[in-house]
N, C-alpha and C positions, 0 to 999 in steps of 0.2 A: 375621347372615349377610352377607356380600360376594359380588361379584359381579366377573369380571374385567373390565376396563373393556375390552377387545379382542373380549369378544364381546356390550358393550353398544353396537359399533356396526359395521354393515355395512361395506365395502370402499369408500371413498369413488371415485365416478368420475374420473377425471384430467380436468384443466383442457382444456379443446379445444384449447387453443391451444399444450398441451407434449402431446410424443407421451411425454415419460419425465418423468412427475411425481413431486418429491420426497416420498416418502411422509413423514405428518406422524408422528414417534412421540413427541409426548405430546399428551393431552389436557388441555382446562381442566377441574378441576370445583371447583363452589363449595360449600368445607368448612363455611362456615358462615351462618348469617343470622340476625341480629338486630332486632327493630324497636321503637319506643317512640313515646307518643304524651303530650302534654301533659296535665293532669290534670283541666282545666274543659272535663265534655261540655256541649252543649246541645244541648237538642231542638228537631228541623226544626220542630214544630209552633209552639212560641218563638220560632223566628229569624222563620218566616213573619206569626207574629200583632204582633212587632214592626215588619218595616218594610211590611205593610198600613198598620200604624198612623201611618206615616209622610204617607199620601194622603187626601184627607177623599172624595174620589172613589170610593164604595160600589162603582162599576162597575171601579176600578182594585186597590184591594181585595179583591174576591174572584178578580181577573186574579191578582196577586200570590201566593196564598193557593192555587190552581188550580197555578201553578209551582213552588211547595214541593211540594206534596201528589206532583206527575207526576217529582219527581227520585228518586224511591225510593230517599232518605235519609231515617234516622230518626233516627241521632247524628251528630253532628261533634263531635271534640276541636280545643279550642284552647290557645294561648298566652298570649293577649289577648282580654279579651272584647271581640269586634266590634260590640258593641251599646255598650258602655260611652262614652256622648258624650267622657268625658275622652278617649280616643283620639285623637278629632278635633282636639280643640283642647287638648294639656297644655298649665296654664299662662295659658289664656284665648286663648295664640294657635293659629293654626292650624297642623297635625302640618305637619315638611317634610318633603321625602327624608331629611335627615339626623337626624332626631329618628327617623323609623322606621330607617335602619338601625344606629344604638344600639340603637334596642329589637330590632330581630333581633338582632342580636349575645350579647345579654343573656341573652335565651331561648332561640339558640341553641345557643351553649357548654356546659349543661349536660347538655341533653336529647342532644346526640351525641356528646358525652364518654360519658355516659351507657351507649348504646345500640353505640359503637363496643367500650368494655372490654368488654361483656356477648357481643359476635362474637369477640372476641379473649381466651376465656376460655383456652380450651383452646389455643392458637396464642403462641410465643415472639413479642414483640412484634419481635424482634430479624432474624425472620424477613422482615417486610415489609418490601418493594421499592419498591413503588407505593403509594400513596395519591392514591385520584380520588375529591374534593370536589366534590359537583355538587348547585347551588340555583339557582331564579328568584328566590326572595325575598332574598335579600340579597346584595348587592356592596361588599365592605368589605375590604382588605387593610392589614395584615395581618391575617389573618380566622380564622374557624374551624378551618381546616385547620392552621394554626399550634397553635390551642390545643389541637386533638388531639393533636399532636405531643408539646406539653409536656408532659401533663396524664398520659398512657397511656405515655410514655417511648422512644418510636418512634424508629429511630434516626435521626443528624441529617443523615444523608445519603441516609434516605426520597427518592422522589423524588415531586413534589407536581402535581398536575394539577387545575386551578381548572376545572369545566364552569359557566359562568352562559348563562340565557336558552336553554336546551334544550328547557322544557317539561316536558310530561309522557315523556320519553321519554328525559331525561338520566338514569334509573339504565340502561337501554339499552346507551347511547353508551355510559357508564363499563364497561360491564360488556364488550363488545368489546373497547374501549382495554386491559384488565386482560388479559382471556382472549390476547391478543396479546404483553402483557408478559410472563406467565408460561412461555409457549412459547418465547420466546426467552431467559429469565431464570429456567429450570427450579428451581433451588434457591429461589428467591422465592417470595414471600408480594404479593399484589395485594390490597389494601380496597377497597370503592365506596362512598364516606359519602354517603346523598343526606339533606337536610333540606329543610322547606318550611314557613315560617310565614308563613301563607296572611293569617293572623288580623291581622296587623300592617299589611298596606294596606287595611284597612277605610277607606270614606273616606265622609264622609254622605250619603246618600241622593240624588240628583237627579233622577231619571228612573225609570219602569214597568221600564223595558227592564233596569235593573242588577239585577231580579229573578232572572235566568236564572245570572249569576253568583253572585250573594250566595247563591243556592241549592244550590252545588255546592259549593266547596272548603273543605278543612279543612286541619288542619296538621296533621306527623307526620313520623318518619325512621327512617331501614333502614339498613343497613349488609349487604354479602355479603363473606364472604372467600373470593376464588378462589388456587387452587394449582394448579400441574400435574403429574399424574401421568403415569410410561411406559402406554402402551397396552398391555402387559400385568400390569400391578399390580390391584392389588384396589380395586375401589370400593367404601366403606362403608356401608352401609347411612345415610339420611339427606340422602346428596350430591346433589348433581343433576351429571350430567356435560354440559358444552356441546358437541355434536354442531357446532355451525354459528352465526354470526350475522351478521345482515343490515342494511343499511339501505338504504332506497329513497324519492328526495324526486319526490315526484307531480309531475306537468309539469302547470303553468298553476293553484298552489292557492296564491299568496303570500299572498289576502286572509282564509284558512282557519283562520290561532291566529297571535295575534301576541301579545308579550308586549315591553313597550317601558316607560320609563321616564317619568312624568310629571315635575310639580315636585312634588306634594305624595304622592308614593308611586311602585310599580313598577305597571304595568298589563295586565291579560291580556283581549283581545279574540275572541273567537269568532265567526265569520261561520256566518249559516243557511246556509251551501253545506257544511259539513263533513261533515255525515251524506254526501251524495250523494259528497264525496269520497273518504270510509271504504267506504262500497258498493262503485266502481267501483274502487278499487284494491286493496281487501284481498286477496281471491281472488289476482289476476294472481302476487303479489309470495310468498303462499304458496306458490304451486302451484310457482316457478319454486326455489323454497330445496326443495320436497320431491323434485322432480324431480333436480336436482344430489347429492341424497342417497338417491339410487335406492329413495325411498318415496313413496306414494299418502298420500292424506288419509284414507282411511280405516284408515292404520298407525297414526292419531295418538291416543291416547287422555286427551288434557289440553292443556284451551285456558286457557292464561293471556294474557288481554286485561285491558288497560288498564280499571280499574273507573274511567271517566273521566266518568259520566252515562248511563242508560239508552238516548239514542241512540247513542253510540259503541258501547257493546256491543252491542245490538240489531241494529245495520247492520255490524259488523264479522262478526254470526254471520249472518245474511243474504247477505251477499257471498259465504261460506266455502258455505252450506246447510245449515247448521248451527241447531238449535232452541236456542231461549235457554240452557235449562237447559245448552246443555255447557260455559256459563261461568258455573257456579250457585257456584265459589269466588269470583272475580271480583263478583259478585253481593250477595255474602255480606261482602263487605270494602268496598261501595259503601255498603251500607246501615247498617254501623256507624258508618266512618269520613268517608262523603264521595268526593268527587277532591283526593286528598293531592298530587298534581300527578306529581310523578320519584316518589316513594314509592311510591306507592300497588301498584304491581306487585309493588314487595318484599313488602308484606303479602303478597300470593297468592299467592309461591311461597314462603312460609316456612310456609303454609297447605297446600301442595301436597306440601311434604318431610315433613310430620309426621303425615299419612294414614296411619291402621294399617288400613284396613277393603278394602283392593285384596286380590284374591288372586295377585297374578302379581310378581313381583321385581321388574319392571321394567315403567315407564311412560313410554312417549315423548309427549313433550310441544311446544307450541308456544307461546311467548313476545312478546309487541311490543305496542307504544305510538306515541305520534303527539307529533311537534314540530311547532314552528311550520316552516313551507316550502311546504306541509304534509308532513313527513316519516315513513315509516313504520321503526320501529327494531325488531330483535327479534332472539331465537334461537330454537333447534333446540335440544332437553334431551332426556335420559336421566334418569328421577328413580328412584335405587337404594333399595328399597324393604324388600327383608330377604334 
């Protein structure tokens, strides 16, 4: 069944600041979603009983061992085994930047070749306009987005959008930038490639404290294809239509995710102020995108948040008043896969589009993630459902 997309969304308010606002007639929605994930899982119980073993300190050990157990992950896929000492040192010497980003390169070109033709199954490749490549783990041109091109046949006046150091919240970003392009480049086709190989800056052990990291990320990559449809056309069953998207960078959170480049790898930082800073600003940044869309929180029935570690989610459905379970998808893609970083949100809503058990057509949903600034990204969804 379809659904007409004009009456899967209310009357948008006009901007305050135009008394005669151009009304918008088309919508973005994302035709399709893809995801793929490297093929060597390991279990948290593993990773944890590994680098305990790194400390002869019984007391730092079972500290170690207490932080795996409380990240309610049970698998991560990888690229590269993180445990594997060769990593560290191919060769006898020690990894550089440039030895890992070869080996991103390596592992990455296939997996989102991969993952990109399998979004692009059903879609003339000749169609896409856009293509937004967006990774923390590797910076290397000409890079991946290149080899997409070649590999899938994409034409060669694609036009190409590199996001690096976003975060967790660059498929987000990508997915605005798109939803933007297609509005204005209707007959177009916009891709969002995010990849993340988390597994390749593994770097040996030095400290208690690298437990909180080592315990969360994994590798993985998504792809969505957004298109735009007239506002009175049919939405498919499957779609998700983007109603709205947002981004809002918190005042006074710079020490909150950093993600920066060492010598010997790329580096992602987490300060203990994040939780409190997800608290006090989820709510506000919701409330102000539902408002503008002349809906309450209790229109909403799908929260996709960032499966970025149990406190992000816990404090983002806190903030909201919301009990854990309304992000028990999110939850569900934590616990398989990790914090895939940009990715990880693709998993849940490729999770969210493929729900036969709703009894209603239609499910409005809320979308977002956190970059480093500390930044909050997201959208406003409509997910067509039969």
């Amino acid at each position: 069944m379809s659904i007409a997309i004009d009456q899967t969304l209310p009357t948008r308010t006009p901007a305050r600041t135009h008394e005669h606002a151009i009304p918008l007639t088309t919508v973005p929605v994302i035709e399709a979603i893809a995801t793929g994930a490297p093929g060597l899982v390991l279990d948290q119980s593993d990773a944890a009983d590994w680098m305990a073993e790194q400390f002869s300190d019984p007391e730092q050990r079972s500290r170690i061992r207490r932080i795996f157990r409380k990240s309610m992950i049970n698998t991560r896929r990888f690229a590269v085994d993180p445990l594997n000492p060769r990593l560290h040192a191919p060769n006898g010497e020690p990894a550089t930047i440039r030895d890992r980003m070869q080996l991103f390169y390596r592992h990455a070109v296939p997996l989102t070749v991969d993952v990109a033709r399998r979004a692009l199954a059903d879609i003339d490749p000749d169609d896409v306009g856009l293509l937004v490549f967006a990774t923390s783990t590797g910076v290397i041109a000409p890079g991946v987005d290149v080899a997409v091109v070649e590999e899938l046949g994409l034409p060669r006046s694609v036009a190409r959008l590199v996001v690096n150091f976003m975060g967790c919240a660059a498929a987000m970003n990508g997915i605005r930038t798109a939803s933007d392009f297609v509005r204005a480049n209707p007959g177009k086709k916009a891709m969002v490639l995010c990849i993340e190989l988390n597994s390749v800056h593994a770097v040996p052990v030095e400290d208690v404290d690298d437990a909180v990291i080592r315990s969360l990320f994994g590798d993985g990559c998504g792809a969505v294809v957004i298109g735009a449809k007239p506002r009175a056309q049919q939405a498919e069953a499957g779609t998700i239509v983007i109603r709205d998207t947002f981004t809002h960078l918190f005042e006074a959170t710079e020490d909150g995710i950093a993600v920066g480049i060492d010598h010997d790898g790329i580096t992602c930082q987490l300060s203990e102020n994040v939780p409190r800073y997800i608290y006090n600003g989820v709510a506000p940044v919701v409330g102000e995108v539902l408002h503008r869309n002349g809906l309450r929180q209790s229109d909403i029935d799908v929260w996709a948040i960032h499966p970025g570690g149990p406190k992000i989610l816990l404090e983002s459905a806190r903030s909201l008043g919301l009990p854990p379970e309304a992000a028990s998808t999110s939850w569900q893609v934590l616990g398989e896969y990790g914090n895939m970083s940009s990715v990880a949100l693709i998993f849940v809503l490729e999770r969210i589009t493929g729900r036969t058990e709703t009894n209603q057509p239609i499910s409005t949903g809320v979308a977002f993630s956190f970059a480093p600034g500390v930044t909050m990204e997201g959208f406003l969804f409509d997910v067509v459902h039969r």
